[in-house]
C-alpha positions as YAML, in Angstrom:
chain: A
units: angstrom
residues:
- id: 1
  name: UNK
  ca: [-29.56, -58.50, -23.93]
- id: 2
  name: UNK
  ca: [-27.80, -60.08, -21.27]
- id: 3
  name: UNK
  ca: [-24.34, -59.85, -23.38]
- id: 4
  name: UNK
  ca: [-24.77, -56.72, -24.15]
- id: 5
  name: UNK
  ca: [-25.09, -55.69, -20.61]
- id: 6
  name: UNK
  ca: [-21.92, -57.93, -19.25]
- id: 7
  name: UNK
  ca: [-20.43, -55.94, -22.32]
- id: 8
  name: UNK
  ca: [-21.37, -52.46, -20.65]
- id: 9
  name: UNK
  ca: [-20.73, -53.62, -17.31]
- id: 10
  name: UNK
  ca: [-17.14, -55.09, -18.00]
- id: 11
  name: UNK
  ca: [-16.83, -51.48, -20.08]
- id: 12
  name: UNK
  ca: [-17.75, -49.83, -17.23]
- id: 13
  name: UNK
  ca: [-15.31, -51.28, -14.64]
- id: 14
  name: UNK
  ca: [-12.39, -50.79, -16.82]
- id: 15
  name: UNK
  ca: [-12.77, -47.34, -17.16]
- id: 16
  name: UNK
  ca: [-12.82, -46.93, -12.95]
- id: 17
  name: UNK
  ca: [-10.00, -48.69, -12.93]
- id: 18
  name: UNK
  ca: [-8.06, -46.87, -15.73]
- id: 19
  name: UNK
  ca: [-5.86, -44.47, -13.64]
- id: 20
  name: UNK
  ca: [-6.27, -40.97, -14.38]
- id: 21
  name: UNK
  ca: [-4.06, -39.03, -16.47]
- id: 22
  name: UNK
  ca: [-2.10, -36.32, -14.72]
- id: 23
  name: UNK
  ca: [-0.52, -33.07, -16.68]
- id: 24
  name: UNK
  ca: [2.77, -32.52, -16.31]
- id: 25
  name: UNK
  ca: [3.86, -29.46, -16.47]
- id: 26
  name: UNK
  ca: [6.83, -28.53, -18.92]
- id: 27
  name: UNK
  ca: [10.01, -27.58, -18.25]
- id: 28
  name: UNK
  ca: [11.14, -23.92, -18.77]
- id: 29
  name: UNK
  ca: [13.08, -20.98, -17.89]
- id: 30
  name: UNK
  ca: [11.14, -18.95, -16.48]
- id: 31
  name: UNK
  ca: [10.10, -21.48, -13.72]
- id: 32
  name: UNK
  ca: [13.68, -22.44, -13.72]
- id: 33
  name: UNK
  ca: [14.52, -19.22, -12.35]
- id: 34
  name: UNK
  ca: [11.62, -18.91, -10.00]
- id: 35
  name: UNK
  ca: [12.41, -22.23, -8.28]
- id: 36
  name: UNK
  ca: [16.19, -20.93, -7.86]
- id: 37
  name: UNK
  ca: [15.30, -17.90, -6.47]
- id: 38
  name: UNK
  ca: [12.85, -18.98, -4.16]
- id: 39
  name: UNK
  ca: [15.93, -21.81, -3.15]
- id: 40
  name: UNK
  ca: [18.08, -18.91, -2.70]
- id: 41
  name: UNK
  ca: [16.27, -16.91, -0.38]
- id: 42
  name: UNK
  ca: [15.68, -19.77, 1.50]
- id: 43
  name: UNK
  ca: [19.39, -20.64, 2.19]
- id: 44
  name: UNK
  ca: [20.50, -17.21, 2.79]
- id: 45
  name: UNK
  ca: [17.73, -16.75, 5.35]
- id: 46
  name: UNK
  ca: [18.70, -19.77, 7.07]
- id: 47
  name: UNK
  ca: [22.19, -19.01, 6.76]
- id: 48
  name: UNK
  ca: [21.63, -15.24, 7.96]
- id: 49
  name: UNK
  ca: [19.73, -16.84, 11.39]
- id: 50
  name: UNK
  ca: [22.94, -19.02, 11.47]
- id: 51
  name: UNK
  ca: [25.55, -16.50, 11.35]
- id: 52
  name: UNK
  ca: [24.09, -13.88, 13.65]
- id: 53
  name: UNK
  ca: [26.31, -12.57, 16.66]
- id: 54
  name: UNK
  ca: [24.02, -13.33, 19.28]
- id: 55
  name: UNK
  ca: [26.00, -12.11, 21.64]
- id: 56
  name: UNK
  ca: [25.37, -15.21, 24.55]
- id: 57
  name: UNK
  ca: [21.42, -13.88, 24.41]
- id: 58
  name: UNK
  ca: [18.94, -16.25, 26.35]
- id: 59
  name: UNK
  ca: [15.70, -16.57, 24.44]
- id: 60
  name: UNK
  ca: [13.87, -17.49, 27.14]
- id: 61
  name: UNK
  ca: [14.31, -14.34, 28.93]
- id: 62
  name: UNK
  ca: [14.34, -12.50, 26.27]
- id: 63
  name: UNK
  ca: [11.18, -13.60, 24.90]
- id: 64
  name: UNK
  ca: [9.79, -13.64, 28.58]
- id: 65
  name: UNK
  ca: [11.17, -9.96, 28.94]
- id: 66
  name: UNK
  ca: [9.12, -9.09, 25.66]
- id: 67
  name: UNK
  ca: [6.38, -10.41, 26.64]
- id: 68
  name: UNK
  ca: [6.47, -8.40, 29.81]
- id: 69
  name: UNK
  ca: [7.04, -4.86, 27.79]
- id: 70
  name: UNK
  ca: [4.29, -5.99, 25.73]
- id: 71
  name: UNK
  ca: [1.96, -6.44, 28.60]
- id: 72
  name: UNK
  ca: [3.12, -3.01, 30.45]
- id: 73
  name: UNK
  ca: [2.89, -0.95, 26.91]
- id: 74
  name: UNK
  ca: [-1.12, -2.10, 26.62]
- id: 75
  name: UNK
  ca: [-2.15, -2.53, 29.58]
- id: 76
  name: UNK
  ca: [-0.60, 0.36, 31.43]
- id: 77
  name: UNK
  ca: [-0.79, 3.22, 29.08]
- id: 78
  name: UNK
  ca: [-0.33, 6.33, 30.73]
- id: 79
  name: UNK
  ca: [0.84, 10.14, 30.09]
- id: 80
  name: UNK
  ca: [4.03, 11.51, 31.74]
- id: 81
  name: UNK
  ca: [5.81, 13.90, 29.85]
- id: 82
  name: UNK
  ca: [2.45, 15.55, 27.37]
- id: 83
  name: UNK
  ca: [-1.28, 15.90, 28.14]
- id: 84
  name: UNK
  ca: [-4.36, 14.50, 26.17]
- id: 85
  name: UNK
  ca: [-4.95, 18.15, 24.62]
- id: 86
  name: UNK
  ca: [-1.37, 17.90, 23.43]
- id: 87
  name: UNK
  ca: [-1.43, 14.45, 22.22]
- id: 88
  name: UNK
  ca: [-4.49, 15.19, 20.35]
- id: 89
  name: UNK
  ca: [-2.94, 17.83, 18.77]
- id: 90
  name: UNK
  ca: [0.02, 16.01, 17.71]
- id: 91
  name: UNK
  ca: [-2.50, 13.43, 16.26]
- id: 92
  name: UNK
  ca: [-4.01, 16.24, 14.18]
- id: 93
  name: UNK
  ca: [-0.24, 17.70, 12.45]
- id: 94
  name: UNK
  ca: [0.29, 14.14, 11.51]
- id: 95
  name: UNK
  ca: [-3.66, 14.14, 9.81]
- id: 96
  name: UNK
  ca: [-3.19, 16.61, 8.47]
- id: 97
  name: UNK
  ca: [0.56, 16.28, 6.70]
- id: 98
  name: UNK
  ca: [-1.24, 13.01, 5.31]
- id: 99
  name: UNK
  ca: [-4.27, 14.56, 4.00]
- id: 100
  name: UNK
  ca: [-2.05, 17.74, 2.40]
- id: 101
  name: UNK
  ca: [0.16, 15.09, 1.10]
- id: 102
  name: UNK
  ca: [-2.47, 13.10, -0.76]
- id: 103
  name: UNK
  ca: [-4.21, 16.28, -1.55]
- id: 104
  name: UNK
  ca: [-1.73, 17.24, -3.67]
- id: 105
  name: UNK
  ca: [-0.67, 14.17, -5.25]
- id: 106
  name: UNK
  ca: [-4.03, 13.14, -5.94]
- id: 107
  name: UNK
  ca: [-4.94, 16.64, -8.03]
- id: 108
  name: UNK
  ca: [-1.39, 15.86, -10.06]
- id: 109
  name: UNK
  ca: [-1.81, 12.40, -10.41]
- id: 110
  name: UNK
  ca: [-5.43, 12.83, -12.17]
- id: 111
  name: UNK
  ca: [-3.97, 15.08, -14.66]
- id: 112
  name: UNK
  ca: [-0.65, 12.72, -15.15]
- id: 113
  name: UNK
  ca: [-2.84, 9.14, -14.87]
- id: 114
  name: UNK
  ca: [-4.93, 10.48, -17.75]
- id: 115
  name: UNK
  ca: [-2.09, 11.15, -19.74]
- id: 116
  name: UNK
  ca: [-0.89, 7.92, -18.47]
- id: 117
  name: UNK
  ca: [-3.35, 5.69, -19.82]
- id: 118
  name: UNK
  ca: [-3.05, 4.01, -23.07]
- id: 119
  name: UNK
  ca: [-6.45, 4.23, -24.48]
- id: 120
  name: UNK
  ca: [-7.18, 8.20, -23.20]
- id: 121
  name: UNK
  ca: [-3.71, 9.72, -24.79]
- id: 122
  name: UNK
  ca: [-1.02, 8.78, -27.63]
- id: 123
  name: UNK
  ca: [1.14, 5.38, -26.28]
- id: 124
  name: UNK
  ca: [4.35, 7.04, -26.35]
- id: 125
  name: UNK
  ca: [3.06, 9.77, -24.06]
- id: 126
  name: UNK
  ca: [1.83, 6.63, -21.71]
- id: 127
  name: UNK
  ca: [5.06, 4.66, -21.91]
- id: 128
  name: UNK
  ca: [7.62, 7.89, -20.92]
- id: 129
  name: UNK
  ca: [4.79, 8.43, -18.15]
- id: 130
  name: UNK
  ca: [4.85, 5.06, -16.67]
- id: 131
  name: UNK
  ca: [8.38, 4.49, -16.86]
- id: 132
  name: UNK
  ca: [8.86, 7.85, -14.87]
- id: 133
  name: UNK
  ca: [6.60, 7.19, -11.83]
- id: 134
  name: UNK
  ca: [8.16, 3.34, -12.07]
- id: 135
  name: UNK
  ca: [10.91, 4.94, -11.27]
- id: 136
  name: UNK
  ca: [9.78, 7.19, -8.34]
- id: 137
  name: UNK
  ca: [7.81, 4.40, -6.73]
- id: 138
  name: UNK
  ca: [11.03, 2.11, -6.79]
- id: 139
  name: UNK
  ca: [12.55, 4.47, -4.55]
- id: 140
  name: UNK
  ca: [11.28, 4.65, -0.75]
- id: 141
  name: UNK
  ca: [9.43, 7.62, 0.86]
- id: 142
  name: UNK
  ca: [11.91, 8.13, 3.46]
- id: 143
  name: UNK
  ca: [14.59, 8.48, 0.78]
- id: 144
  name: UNK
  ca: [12.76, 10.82, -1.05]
- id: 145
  name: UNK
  ca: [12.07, 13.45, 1.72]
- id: 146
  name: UNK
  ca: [15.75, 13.67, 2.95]
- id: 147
  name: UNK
  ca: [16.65, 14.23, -0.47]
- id: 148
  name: UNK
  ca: [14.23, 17.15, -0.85]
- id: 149
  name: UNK
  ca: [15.44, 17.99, 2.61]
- id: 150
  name: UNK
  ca: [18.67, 18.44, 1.26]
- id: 151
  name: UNK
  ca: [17.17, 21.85, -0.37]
- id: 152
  name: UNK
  ca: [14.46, 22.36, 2.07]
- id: 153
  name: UNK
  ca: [16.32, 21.34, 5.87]
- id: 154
  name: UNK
  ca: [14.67, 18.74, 7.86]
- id: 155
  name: UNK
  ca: [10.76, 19.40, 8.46]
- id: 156
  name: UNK
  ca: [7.50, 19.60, 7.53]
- id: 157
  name: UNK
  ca: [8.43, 21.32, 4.49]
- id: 158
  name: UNK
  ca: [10.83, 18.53, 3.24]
- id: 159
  name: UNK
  ca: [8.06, 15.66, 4.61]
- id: 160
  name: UNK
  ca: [5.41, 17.05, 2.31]
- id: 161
  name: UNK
  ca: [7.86, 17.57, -0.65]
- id: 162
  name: UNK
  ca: [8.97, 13.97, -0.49]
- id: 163
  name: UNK
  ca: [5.63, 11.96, 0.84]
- id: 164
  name: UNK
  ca: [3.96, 14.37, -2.51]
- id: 165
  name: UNK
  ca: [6.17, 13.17, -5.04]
- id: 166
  name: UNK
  ca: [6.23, 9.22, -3.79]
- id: 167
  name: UNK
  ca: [1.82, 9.86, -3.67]
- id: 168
  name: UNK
  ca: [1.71, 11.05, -7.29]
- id: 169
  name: UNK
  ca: [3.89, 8.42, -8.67]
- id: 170
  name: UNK
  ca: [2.08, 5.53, -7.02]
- id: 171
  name: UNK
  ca: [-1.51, 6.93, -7.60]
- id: 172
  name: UNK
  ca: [-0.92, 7.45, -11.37]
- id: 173
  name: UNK
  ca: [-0.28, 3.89, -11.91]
- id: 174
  name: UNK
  ca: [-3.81, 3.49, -9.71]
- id: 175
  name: UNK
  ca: [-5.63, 5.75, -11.52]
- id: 176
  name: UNK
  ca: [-4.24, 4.93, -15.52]
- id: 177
  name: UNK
  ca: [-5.04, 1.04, -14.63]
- id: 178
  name: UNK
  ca: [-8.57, 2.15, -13.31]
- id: 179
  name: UNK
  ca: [-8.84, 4.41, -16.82]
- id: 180
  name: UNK
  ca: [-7.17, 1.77, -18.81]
- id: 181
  name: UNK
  ca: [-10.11, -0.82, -17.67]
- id: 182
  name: UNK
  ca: [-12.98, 1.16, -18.71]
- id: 183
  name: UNK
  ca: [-15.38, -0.16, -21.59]
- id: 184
  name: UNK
  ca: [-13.71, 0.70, -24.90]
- id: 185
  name: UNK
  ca: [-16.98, 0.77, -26.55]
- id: 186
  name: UNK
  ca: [-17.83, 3.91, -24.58]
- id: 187
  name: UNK
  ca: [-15.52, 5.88, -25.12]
- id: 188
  name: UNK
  ca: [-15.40, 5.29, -28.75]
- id: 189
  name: UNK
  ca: [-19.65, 5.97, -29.10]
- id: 190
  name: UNK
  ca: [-18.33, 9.88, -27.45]
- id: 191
  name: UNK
  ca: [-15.65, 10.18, -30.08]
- id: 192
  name: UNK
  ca: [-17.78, 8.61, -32.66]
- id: 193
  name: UNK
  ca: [-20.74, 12.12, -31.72]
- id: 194
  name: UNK
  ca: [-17.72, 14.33, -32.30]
- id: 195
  name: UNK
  ca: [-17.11, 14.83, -28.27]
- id: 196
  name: UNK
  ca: [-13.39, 16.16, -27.65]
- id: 197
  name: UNK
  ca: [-10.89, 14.60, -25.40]
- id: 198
  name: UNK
  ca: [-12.19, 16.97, -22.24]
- id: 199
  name: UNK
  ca: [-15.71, 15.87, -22.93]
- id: 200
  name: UNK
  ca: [-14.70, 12.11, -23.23]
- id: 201
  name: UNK
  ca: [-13.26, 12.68, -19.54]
- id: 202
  name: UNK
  ca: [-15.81, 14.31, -17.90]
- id: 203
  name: UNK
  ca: [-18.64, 12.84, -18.88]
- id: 204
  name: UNK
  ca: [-17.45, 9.10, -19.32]
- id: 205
  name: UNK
  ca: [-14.02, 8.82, -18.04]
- id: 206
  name: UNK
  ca: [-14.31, 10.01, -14.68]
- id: 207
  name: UNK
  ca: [-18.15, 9.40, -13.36]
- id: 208
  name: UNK
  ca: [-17.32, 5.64, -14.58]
- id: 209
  name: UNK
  ca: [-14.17, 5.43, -12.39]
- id: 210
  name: UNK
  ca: [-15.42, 8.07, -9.73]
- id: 211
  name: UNK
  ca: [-15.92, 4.78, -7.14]
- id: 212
  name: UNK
  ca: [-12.19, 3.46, -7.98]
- id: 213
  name: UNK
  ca: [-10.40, 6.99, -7.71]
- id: 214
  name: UNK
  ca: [-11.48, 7.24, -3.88]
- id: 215
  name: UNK
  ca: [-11.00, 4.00, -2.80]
- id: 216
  name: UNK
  ca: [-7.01, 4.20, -4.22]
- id: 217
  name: UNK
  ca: [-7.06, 7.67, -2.97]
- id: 218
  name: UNK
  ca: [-8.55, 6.60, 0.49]
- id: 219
  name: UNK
  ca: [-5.69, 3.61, 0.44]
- id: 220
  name: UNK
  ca: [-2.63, 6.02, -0.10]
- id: 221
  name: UNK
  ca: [-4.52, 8.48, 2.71]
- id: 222
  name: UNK
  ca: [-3.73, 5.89, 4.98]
- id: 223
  name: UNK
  ca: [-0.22, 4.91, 3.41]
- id: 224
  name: UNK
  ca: [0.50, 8.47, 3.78]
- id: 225
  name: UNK
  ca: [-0.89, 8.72, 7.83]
- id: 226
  name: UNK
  ca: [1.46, 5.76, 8.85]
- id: 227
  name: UNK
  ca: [4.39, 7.48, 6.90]
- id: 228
  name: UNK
  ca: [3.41, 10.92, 8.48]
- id: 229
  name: UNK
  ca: [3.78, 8.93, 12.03]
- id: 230
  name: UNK
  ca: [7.58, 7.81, 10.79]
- id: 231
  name: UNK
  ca: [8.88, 11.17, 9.38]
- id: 232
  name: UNK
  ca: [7.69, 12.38, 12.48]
- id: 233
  name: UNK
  ca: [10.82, 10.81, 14.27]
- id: 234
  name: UNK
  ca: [13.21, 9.74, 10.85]
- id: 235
  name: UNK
  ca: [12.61, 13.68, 9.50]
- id: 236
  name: UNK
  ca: [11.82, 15.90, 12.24]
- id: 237
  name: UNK
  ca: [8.66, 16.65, 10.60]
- id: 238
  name: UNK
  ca: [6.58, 16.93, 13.94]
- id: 239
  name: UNK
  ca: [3.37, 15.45, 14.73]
- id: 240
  name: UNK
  ca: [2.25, 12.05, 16.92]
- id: 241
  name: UNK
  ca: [5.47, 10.35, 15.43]
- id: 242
  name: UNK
  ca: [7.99, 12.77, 17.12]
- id: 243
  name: UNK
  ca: [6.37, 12.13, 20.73]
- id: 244
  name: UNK
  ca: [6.78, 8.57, 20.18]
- id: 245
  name: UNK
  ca: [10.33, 8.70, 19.22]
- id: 246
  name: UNK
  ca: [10.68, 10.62, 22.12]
- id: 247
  name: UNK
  ca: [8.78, 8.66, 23.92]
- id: 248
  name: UNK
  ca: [10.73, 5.28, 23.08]
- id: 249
  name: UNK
  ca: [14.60, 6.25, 22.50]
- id: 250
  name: UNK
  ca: [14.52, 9.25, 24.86]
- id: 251
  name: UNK
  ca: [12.49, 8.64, 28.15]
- id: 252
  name: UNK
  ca: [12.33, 4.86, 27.09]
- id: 253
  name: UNK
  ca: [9.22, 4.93, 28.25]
- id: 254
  name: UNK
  ca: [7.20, 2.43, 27.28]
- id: 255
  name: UNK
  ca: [3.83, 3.03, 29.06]
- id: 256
  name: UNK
  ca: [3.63, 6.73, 27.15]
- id: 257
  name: UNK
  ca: [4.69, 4.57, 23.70]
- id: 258
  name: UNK
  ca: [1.41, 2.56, 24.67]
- id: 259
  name: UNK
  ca: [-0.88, 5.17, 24.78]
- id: 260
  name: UNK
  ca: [0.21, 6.90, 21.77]
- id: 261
  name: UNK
  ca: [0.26, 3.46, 20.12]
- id: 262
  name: UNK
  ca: [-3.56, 3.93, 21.07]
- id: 263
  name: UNK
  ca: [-4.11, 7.02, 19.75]
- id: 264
  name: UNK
  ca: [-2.61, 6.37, 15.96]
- id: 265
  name: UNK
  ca: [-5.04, 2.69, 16.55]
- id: 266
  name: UNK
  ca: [-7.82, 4.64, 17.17]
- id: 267
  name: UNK
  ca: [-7.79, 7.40, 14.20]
- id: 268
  name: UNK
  ca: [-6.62, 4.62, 11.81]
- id: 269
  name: UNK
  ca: [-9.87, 2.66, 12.71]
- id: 270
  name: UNK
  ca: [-12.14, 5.99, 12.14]
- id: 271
  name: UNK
  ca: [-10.09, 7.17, 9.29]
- id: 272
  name: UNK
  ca: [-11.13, 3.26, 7.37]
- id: 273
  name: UNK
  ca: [-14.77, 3.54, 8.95]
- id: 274
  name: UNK
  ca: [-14.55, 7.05, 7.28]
- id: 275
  name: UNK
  ca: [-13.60, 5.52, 4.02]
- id: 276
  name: UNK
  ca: [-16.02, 2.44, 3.69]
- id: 277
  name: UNK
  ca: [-19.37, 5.14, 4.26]
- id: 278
  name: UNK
  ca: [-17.90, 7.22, 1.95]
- id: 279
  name: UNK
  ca: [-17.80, 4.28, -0.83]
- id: 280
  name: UNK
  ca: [-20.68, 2.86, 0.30]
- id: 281
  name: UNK
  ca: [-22.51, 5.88, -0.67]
- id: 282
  name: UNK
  ca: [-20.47, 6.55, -4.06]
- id: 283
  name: UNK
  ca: [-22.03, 3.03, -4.87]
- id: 284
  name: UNK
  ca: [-25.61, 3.86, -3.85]
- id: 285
  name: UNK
  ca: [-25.58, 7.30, -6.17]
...
């Protein structure tokens, strides 16, 4: 007995002090790459910060100076050139270009991501799809409405035309993923009772995805506010984002940028409050 347990006690110590065998992780190509790029980046940033013209700028004032705008934008917000009334109403044509905007692309983009995903509609169908709105969403929003405003002039008109097509192409990829993740078994019990493809939708497809659609449709809603609030100034399309264009390369007038700063805060805060109650009760239904 007592062998045997010098035995299992010498056993024992040998395997703590056995060092522990570490994975190591082969070499390939596609790490390769990654590492080089990520090297890359990081010496032409550092180079970029290193070959800047300057211009004899002293960042000590300059960040004290910032600090100082900062301070008078938030703390001093005040109205010198529009009202409340008229702010508020500014507010509203930039709500309201966002929630036309994803109106539309939302209703297009149902019809498209259905087509779009691979276990609803044939796989070529799905590939051409994807490919296409891969392309829209690889170029920017901004570019997009002063291309359209090429046919339509600068405006509201070309802003929804543009700020449309970008919503459509990135809420069909939203909505075919949220399709494409659905239980298989499902859908293939409704084909299995002789249900059609509109019947398949309907009564599986979309109550089963219903809580997905509006949260990515509530997400581009607010993608499309903060772009309203740019093509307000970049495309003349009007709104909140025109007065603080104004506001900040016209007057220069930092105290009215402030309190319109304020305003887009505050709707952006109700807008998400808006959103989570209106999941919250999706999920309770």
């Amino acid at each position: 007995m007592e062998i045997k347990s010098v035995a299992a006690e010498t056993g024992a110590r040998l395997q703590t002090r056995r060092p522990k065998s570490k994975r190591i992780r082969p070499f390939n190509k596609a790490s390769f790459v990654i590492q080089l790029t990520l090297l890359s980046l990081v010496g032409l940033t550092l180079y970029g910060f290193y070959s800047f013209d300057y211009k004899d700028i002293n960042f000590t004032e300059a960040v004290a100076l910032t600090i100082e705008n900062v301070k008078t934008m938030f703390i001093e917000p005040v109205f010198n050139h529009f009202t409340f009334g008229e702010a508020f109403y500014q507010v509203m044509v930039t709500l309201g270009l966002a929630f036309l905007t994803t109106l539309f692309g939302a209703i297009v983009a149902l019809f498209l991501g259905l087509l779009a995903a691979q276990n609803l509609a044939n796989k070529k169908v799905a590939a051409v799809i994807k490919c296409f709105v891969t392309f829209i969403r690889s170029v920017p929003t901004v570019l997009w409405v002063l291309i359209f405003a090429v046919a339509a002039g600068l405006g509201s008109e070309a802003a929804v035309i543009g700020m449309t097509f970008h919503s459509v192409g990135y809420l069909i990829k939203a909505y075919s993923e949220s399709f494409e993740e659905m239980d298989e078994g499902l859908i293939e019990a409704l084909r299995a009772s002789g249900a059609n493809w509109w019947q398949i939708v309907f009564q599986a497809v979309i109550p089963s995805t219903i809580t997905y659609l509006v949260s990515w449709t509530f997400l581009r809603f607010e993608i499309n506010f903060a772009v309203a609030v740019a093509m307000g100034a970049a495309a003349g399309a009007g709104g909140i984002g025109f007065d603080m264009f104004m506001a900040s390369g016209f007057y220069y007038d930092i105290r009215e940028v402030g309190v319109i700063t304020y305003f887009i805060l505050a709707l952006a805060i109700l807008l998400e409050l808006g959103a989570t109650k209106v999941k919250r009760n999706l999920k309770n239904v």
